[in-house]
Backbone as a chain_set.jsonl record, in Angstrom:
{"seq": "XXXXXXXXXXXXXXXXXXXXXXXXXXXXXXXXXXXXXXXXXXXXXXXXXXXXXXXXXXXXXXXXXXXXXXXXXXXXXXXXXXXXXXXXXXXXXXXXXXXXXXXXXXXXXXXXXXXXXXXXXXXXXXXXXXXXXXXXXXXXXXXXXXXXXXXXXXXXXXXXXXXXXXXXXXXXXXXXXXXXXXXXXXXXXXXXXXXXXXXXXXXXXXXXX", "coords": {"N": [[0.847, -1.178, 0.0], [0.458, 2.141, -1.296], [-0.169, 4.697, -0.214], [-0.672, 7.905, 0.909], [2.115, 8.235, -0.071], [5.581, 9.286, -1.196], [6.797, 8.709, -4.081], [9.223, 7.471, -6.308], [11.508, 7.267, -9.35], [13.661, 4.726, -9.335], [17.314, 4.897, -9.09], [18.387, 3.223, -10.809], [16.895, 3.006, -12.229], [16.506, 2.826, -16.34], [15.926, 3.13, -19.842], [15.808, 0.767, -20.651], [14.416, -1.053, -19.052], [11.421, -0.172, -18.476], [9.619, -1.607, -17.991], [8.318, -5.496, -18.044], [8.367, -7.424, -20.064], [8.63, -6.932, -22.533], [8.88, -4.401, -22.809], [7.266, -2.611, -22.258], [5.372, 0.499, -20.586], [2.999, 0.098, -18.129], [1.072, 1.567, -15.931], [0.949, 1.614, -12.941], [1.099, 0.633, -9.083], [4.018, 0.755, -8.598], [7.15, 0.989, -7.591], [9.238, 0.955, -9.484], [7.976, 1.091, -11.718], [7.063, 3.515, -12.416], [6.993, 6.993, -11.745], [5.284, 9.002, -9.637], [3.134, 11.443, -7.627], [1.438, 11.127, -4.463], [-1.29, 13.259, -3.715], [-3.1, 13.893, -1.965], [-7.027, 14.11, -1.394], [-7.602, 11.776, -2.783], [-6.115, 12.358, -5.173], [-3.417, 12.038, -7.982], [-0.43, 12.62, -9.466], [1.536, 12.362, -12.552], [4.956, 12.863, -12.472], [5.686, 16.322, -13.009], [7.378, 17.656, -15.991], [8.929, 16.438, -18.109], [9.246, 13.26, -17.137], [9.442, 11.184, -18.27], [11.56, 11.272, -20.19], [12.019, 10.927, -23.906], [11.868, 7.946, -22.546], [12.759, 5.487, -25.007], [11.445, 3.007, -25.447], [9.383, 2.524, -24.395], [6.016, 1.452, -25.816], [3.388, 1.67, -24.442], [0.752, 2.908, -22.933], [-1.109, 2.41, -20.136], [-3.025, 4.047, -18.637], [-4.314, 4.678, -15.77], [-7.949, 3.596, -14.596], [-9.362, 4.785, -12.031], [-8.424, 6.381, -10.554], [-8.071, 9.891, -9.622], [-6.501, 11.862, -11.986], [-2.997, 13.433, -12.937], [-1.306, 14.929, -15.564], [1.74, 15.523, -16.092], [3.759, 18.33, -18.091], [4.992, 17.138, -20.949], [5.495, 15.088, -19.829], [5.796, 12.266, -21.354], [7.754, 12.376, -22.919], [8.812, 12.111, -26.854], [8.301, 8.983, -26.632], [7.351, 6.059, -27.732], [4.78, 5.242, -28.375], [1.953, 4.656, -29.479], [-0.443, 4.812, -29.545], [-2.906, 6.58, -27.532], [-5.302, 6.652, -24.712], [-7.279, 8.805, -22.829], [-8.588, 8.161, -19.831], [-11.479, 8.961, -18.057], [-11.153, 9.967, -15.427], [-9.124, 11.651, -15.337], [-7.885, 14.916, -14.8], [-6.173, 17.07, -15.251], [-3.931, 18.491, -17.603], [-0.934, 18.713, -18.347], [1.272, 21.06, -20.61], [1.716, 19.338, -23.766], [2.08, 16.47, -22.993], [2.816, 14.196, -24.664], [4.77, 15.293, -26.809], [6.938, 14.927, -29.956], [6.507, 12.0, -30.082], [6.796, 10.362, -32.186], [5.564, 8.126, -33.354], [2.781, 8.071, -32.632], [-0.53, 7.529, -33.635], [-3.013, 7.379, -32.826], [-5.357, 8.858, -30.919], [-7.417, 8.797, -27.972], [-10.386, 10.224, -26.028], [-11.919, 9.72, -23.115], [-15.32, 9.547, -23.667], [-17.255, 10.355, -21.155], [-15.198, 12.107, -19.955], [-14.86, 14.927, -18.063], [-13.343, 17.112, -18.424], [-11.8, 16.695, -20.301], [-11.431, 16.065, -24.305], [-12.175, 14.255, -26.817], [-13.71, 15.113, -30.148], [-15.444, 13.197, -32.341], [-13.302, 10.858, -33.445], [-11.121, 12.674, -33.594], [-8.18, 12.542, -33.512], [-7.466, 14.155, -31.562], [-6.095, 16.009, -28.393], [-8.47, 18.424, -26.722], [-8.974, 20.697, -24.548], [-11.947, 21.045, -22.813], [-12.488, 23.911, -21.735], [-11.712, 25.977, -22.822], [-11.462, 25.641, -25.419], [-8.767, 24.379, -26.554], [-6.517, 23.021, -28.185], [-4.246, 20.323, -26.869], [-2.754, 18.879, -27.507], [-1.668, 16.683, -30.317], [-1.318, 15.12, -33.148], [0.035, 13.419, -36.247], [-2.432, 12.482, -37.711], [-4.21, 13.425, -36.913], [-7.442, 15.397, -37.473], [-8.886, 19.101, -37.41], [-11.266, 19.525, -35.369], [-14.038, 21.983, -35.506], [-15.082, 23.371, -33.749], [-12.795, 23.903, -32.483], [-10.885, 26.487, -30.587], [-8.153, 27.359, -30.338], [-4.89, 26.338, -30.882], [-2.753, 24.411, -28.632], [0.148, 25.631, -27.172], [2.967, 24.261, -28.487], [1.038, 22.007, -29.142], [1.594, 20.53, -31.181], [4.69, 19.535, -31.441], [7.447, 18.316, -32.723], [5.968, 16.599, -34.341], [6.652, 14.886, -37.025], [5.419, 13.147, -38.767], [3.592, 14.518, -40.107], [2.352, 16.27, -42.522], [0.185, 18.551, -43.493], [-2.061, 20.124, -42.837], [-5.17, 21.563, -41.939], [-6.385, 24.316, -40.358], [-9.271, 25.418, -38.906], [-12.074, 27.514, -39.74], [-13.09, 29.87, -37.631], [-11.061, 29.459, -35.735], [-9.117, 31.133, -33.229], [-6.045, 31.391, -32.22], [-2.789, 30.535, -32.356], [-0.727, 28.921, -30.492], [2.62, 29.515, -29.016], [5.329, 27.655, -30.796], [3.585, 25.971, -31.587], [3.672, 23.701, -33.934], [6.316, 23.67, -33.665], [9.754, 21.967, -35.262], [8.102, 20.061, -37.062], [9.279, 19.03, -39.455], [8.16, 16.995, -41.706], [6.174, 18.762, -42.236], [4.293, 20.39, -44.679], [2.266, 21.826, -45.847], [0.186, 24.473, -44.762], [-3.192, 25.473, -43.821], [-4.533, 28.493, -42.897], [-7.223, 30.023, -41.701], [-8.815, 33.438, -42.067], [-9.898, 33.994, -39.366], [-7.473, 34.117, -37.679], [-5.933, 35.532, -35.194], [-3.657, 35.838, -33.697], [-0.227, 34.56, -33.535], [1.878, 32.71, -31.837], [5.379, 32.948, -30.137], [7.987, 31.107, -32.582], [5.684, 29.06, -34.054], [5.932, 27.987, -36.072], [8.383, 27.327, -35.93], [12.054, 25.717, -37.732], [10.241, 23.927, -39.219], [11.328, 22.604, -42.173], [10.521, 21.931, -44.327], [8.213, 23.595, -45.295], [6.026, 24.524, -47.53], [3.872, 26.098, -48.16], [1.893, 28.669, -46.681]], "CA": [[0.0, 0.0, 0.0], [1.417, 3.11, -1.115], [-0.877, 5.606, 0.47], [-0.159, 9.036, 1.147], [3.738, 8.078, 0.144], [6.106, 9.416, -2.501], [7.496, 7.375, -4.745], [9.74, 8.276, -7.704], [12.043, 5.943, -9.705], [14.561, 4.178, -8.353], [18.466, 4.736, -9.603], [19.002, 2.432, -11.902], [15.803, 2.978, -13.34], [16.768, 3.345, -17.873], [15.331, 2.89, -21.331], [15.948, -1.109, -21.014], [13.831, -1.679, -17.694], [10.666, 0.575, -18.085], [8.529, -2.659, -17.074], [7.779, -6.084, -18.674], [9.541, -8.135, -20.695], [8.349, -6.035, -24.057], [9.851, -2.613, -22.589], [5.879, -1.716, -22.186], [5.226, 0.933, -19.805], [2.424, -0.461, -17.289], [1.009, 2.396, -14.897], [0.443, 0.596, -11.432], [1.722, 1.242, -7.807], [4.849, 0.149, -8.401], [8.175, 2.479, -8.046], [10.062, 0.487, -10.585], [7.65, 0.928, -13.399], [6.664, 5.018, -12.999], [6.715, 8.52, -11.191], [3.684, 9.368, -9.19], [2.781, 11.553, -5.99], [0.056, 11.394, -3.207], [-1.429, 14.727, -3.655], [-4.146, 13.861, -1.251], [-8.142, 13.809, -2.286], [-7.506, 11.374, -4.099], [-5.641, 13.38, -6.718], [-2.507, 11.539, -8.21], [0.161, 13.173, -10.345], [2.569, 11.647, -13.232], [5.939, 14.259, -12.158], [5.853, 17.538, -14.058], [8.687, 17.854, -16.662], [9.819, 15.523, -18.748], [8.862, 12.58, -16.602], [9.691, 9.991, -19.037], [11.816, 11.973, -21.347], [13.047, 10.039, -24.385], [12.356, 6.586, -22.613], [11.873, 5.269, -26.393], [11.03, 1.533, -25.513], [7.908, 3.058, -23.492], [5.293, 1.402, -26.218], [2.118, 1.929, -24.093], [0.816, 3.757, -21.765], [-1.89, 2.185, -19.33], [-3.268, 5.17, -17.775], [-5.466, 3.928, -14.549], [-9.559, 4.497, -15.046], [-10.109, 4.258, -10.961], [-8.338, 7.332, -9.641], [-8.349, 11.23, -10.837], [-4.797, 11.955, -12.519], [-2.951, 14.642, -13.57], [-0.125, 14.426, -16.294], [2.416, 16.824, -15.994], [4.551, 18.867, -19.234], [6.133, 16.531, -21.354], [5.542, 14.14, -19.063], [6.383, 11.117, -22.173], [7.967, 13.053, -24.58], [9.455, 11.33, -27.08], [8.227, 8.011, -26.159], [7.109, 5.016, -28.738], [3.808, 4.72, -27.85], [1.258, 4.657, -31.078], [-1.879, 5.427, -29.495], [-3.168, 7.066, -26.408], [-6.191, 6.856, -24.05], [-7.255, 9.471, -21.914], [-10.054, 8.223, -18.928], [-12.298, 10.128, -17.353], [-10.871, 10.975, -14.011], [-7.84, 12.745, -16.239], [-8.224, 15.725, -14.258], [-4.932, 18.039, -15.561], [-3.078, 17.743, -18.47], [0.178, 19.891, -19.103], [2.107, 21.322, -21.992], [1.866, 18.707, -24.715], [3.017, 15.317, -22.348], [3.476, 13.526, -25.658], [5.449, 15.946, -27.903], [7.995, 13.667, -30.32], [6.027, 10.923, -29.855], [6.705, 10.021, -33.718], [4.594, 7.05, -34.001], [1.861, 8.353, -32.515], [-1.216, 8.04, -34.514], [-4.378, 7.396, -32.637], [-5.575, 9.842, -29.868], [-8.685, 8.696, -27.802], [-10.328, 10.368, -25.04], [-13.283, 8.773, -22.561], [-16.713, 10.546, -23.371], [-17.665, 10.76, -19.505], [-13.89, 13.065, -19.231], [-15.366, 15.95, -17.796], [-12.028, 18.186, -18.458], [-10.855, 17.123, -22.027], [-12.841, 15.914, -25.545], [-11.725, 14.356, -28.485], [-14.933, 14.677, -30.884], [-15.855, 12.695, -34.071], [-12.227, 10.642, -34.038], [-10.524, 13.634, -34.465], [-7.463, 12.216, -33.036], [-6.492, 15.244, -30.602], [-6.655, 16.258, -26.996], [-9.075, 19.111, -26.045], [-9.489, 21.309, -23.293], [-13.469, 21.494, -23.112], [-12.825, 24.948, -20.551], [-11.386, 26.681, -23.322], [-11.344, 25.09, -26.685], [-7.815, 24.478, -26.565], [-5.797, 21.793, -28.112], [-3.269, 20.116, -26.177], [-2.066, 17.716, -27.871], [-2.04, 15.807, -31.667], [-0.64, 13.724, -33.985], [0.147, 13.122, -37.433], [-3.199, 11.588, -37.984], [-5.085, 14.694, -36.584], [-8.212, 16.661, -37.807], [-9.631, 19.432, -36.353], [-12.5, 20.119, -35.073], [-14.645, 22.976, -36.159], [-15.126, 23.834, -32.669], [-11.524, 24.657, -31.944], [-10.469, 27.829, -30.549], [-6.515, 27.931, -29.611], [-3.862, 25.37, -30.852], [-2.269, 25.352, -27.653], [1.46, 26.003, -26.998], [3.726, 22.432, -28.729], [0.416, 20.902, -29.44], [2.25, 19.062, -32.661], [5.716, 19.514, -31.289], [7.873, 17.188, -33.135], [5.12, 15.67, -34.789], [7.615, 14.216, -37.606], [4.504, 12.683, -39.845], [2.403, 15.669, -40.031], [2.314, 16.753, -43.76], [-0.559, 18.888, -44.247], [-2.726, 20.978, -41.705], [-5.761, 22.785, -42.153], [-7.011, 25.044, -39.421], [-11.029, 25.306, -39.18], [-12.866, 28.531, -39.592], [-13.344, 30.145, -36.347], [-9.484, 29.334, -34.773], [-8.669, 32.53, -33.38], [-4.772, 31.819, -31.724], [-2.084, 29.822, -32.35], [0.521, 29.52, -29.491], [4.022, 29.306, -29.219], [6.2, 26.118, -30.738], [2.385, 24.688, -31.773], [4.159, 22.885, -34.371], [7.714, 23.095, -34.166], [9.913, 20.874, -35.7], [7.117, 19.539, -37.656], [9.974, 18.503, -40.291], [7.871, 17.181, -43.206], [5.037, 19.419, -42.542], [4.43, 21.478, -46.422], [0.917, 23.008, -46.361], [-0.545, 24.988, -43.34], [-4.232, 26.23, -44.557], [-4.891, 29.471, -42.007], [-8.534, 31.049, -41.665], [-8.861, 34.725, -41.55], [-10.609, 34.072, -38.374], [-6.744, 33.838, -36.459], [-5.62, 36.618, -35.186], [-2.44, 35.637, -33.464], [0.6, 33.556, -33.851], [2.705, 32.495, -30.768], [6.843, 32.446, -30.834], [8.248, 29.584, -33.077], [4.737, 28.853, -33.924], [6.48, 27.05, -37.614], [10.202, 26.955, -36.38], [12.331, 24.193, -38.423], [9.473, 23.252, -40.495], [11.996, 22.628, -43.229], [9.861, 21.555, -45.82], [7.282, 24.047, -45.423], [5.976, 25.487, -48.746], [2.617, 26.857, -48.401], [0.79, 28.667, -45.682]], "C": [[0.888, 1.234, 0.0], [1.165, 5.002, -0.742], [-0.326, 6.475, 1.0], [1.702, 8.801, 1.106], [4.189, 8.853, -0.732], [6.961, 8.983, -2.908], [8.013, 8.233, -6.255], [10.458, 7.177, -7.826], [13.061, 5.992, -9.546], [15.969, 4.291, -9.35], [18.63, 4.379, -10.383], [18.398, 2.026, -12.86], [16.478, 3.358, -15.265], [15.644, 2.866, -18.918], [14.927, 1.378, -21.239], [14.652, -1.378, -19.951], [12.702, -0.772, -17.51], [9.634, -0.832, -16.886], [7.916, -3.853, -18.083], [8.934, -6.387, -19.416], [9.981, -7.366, -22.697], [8.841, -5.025, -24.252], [8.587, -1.908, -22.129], [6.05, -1.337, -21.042], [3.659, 0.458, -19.01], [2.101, 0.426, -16.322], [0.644, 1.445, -13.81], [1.405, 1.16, -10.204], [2.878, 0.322, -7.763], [5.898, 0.955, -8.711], [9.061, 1.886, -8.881], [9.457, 0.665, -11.63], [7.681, 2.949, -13.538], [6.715, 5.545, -11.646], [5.841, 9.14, -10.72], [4.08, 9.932, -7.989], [1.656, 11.432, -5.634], [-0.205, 13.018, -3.296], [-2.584, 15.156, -2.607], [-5.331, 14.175, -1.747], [-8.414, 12.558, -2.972], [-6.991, 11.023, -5.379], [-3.855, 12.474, -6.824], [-1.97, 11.964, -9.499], [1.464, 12.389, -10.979], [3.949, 13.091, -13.1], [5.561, 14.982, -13.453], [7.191, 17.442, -14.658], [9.33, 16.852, -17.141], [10.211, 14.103, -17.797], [9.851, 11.539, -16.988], [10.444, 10.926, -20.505], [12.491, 10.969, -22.406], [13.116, 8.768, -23.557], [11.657, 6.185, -24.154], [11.528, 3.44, -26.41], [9.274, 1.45, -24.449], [6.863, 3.041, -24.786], [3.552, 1.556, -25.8], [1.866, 1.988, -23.118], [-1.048, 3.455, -21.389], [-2.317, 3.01, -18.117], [-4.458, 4.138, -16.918], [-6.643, 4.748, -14.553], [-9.886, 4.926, -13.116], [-9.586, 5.643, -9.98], [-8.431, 8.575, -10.075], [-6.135, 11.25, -10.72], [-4.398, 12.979, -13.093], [-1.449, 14.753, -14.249], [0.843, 15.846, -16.138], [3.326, 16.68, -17.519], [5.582, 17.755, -19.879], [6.511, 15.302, -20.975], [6.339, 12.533, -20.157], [6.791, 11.428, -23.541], [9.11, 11.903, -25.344], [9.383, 9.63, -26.608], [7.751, 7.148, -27.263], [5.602, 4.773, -28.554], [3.081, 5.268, -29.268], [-0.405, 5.23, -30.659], [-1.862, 5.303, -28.369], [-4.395, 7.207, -25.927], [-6.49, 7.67, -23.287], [-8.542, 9.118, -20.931], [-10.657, 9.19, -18.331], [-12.205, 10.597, -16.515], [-9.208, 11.844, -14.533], [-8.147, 14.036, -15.889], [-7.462, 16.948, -15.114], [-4.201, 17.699, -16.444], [-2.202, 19.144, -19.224], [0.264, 20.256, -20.087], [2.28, 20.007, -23.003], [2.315, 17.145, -23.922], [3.283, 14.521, -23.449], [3.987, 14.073, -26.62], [6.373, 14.857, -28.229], [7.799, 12.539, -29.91], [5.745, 10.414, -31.115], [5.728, 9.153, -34.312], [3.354, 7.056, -33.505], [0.695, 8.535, -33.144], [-2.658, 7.976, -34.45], [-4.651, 7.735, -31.233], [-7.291, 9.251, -29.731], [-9.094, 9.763, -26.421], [-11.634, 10.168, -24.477], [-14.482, 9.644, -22.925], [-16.984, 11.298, -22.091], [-16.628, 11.99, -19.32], [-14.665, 14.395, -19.193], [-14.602, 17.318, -18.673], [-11.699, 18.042, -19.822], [-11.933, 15.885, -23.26], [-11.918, 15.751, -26.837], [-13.107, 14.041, -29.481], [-14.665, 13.915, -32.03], [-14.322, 11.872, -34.287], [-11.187, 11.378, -34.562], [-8.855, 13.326, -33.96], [-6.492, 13.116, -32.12], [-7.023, 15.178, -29.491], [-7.074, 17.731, -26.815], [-9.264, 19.564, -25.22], [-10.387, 21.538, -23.505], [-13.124, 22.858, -22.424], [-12.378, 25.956, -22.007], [-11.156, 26.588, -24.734], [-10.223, 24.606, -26.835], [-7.251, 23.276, -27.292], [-4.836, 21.757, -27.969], [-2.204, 19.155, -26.784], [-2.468, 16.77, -29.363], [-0.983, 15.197, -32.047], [-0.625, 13.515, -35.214], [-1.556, 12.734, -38.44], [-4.479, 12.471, -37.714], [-6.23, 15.479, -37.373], [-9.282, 17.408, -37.081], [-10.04, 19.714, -36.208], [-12.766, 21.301, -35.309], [-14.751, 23.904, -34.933], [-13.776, 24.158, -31.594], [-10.863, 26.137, -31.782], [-9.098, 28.422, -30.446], [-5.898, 26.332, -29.858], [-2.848, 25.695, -29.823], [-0.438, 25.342, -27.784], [2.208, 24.373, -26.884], [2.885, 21.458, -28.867], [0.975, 19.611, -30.442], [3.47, 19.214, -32.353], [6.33, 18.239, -32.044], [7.112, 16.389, -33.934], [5.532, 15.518, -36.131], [6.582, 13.969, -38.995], [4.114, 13.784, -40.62], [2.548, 16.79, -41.46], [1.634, 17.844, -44.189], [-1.466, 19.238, -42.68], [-3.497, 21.891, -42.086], [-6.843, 23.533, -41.089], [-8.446, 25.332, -39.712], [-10.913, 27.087, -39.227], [-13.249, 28.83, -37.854], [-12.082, 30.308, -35.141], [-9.296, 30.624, -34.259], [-7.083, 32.81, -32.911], [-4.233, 30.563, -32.306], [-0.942, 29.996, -31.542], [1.554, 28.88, -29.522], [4.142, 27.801, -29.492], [5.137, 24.826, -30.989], [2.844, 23.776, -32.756], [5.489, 23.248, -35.101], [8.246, 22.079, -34.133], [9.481, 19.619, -36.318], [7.676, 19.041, -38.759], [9.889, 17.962, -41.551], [6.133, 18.179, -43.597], [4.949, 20.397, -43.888], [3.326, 22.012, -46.578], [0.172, 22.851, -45.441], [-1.662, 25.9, -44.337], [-4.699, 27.346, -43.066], [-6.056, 30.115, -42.137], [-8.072, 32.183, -41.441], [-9.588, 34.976, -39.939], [-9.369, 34.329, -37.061], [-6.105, 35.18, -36.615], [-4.345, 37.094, -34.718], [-1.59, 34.467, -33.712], [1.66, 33.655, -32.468], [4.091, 32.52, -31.397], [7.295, 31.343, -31.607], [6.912, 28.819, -33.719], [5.251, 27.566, -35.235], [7.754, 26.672, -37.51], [10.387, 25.823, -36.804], [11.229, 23.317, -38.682], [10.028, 23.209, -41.783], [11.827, 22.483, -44.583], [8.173, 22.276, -46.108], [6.847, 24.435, -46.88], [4.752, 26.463, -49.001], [2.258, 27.215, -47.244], [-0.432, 29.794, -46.428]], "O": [[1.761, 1.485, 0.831], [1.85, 6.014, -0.893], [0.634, 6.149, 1.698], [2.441, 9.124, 2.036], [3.268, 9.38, -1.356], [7.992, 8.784, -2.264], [7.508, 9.118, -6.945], [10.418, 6.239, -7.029], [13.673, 7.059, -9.545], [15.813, 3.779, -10.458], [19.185, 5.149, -11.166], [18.657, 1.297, -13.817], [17.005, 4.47, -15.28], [14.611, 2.271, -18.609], [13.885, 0.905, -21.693], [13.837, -2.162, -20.439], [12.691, -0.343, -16.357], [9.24, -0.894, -15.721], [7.099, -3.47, -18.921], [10.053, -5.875, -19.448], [10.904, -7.335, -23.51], [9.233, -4.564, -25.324], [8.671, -0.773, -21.66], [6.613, -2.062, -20.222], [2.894, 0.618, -19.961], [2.929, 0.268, -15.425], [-0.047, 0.462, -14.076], [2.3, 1.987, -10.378], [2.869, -0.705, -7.084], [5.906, 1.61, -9.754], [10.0, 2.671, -9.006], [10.093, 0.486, -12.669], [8.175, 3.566, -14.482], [6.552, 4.886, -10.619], [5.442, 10.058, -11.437], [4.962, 9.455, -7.275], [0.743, 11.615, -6.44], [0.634, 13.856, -2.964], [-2.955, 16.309, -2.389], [-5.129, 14.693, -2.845], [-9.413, 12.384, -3.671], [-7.15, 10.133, -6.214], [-3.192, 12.341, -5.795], [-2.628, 11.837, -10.532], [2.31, 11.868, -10.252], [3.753, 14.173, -13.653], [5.246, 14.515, -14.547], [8.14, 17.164, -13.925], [10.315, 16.392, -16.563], [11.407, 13.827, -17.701], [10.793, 11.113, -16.32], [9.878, 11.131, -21.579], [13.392, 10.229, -22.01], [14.221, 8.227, -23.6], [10.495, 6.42, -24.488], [11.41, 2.81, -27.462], [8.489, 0.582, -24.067], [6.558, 4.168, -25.177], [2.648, 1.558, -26.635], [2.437, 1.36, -22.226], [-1.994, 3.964, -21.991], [-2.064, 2.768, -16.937], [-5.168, 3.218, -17.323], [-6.694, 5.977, -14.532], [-10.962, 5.519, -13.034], [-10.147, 5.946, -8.927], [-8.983, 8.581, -11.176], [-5.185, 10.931, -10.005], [-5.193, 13.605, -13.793], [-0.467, 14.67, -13.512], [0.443, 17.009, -16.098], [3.601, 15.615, -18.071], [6.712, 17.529, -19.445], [7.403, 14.579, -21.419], [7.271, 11.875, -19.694], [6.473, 11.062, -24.672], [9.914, 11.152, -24.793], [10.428, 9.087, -26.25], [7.768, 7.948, -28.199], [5.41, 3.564, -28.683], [3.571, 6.135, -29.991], [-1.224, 5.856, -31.332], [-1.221, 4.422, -27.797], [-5.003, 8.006, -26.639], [-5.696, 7.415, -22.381], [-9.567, 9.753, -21.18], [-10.143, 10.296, -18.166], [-12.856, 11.619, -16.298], [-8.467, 12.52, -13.819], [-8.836, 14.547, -16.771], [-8.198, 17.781, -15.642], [-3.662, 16.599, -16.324], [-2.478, 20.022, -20.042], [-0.647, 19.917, -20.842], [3.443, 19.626, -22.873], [3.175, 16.626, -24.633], [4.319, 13.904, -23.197], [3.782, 13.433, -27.652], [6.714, 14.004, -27.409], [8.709, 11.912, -29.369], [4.604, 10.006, -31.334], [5.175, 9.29, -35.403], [2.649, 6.101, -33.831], [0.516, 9.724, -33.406], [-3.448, 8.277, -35.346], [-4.227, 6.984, -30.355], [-8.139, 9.185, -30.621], [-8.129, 10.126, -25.748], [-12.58, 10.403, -25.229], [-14.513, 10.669, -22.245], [-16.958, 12.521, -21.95], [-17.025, 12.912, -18.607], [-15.07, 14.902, -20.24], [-15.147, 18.205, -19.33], [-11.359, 19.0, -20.516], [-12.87, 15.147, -22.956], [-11.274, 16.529, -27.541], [-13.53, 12.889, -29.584], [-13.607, 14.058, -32.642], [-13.892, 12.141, -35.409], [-10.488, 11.097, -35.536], [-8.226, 14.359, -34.194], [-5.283, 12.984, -31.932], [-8.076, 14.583, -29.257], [-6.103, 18.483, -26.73], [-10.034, 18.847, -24.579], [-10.453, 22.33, -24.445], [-14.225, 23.333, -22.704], [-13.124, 26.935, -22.014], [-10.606, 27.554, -25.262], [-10.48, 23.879, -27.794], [-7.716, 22.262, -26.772], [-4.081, 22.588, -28.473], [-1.059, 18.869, -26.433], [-3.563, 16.21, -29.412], [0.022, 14.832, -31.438], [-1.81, 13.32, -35.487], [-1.636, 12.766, -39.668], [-5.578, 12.248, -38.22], [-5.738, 16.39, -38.04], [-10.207, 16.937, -36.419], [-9.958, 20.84, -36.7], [-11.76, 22.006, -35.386], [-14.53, 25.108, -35.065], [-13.756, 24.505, -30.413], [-10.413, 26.795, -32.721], [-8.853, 29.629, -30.454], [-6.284, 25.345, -29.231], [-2.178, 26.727, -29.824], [0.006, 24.883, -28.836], [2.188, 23.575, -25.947], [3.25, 20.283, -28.824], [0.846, 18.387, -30.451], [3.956, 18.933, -33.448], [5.717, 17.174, -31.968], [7.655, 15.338, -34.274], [4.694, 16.098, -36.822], [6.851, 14.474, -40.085], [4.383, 13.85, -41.819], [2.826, 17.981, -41.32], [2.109, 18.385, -45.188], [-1.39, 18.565, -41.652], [-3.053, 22.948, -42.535], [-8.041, 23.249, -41.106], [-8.745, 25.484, -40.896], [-9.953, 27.763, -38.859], [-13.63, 27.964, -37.067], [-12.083, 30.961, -34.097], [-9.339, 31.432, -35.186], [-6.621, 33.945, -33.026], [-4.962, 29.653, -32.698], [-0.19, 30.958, -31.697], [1.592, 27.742, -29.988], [3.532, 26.903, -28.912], [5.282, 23.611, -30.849], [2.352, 22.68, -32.488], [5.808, 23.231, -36.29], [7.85, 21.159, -33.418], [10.036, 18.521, -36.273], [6.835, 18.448, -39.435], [10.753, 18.072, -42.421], [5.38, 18.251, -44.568], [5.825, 21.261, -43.914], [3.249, 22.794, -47.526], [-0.424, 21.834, -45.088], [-1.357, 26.69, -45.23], [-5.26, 26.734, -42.157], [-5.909, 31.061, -42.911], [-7.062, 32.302, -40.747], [-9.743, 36.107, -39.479], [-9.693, 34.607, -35.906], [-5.815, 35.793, -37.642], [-3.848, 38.186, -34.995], [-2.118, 33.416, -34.078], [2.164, 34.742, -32.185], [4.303, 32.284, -32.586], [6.826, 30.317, -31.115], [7.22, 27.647, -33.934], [4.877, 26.394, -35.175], [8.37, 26.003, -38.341], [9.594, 24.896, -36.643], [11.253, 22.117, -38.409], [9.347, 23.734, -42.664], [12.512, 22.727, -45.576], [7.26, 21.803, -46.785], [7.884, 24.753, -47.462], [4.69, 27.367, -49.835], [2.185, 26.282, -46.444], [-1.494, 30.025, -45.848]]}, "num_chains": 1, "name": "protein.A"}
């Protein structure tokens, strides 16, 4: 029982030994597989900051339906994982936790999630409080009802060829898809009215916006 404790990973924790004989990451109360505190309530947090930075043998990520959770920035950046669940007690969800998550290509998130909304298969993460998206993927389209690509939503997102912003968008914030590398045609509504820092940096193969 690891009740009101804190637990972080152990020394000799690397890339080779996330958990399992596959390399799969496995969320559970166990300080050899992952990074969690007691925040009391209830409330249980994956560390802020690059958590899991670059483990790249971290193919899947068994988020737990039974407690409320809250992912912190970056939390699995760079990680191998191909598709992502978000449950419904997903309370908080940082700066992009899967930026450079290359093979990333199918984004779900629970109906019931009070806090975040992926409609119609659109394969992104949503902030319902603010329209926001937090998070995509190569594989991405987006909703009509989007108001703010948020800050590294497509970071790294390596695939990501072709992007066309809905009618109605009105921001785009910083580093929303840098390093987007074969990204070549960004379609922009007149509806946006800002552009964050870096918003296109090293998009090298841009050719159209």
């Amino acid at each position: 029982d690891f009740f009101n404790c804190v637990l972080t990973v152990i020394t000799n924790f690397n890339h080779n030994t996330v958990a399992g004989n596959r390399g799969d990451f496995f969320f559970s109360e166990n300080p050899l597989c992952f990074t969690f505190k007691y925040l009391g309530g209830g409330l249980y947090i994956i560390e802020a900051a690059n958590a899991f930075y670059n483990c790249s043998k971290i193919s899947y990520i068994n988020f737990p339906t039974n407690k409320n959770l809250s992912i912190g920035d970056s939390a699995f950046y760079g990680c191998a994982v191909t598709e992502i669940f978000i449950p419904e007690k997903v309370i908080s969800i940082g700066i992009n936790p899967f930026a450079a998550c290359y093979n990333l290509k199918r984004i779900q998130v629970e109906s019931d999630n009070p806090n975040y909304d992926c409609p119609n298969n659109a394969n992104v993460i949503i902030n319902r409080s603010n329209r926001s998206v937090v998070s995509g993927c190569y594989t991405s389209k987006m909703p009509s009802t989007v108001y703010i690509i948020g800050m590294s939503a497509f970071y790294g997102c390596w695939s990501l060829k072709e992007m066309n912003l809905p009618q109605g968008l009105i921001r785009v914030d910083t580093a929303a898809f840098t390093s987007c590398e074969n990204l070549e045609t960004v379609t922009v509504p007149n509806s946006v009215t800002s552009f964050g820092g870096n918003s296109f940096a090293f998009c090298y193969n841009l050719k159209k916006v």
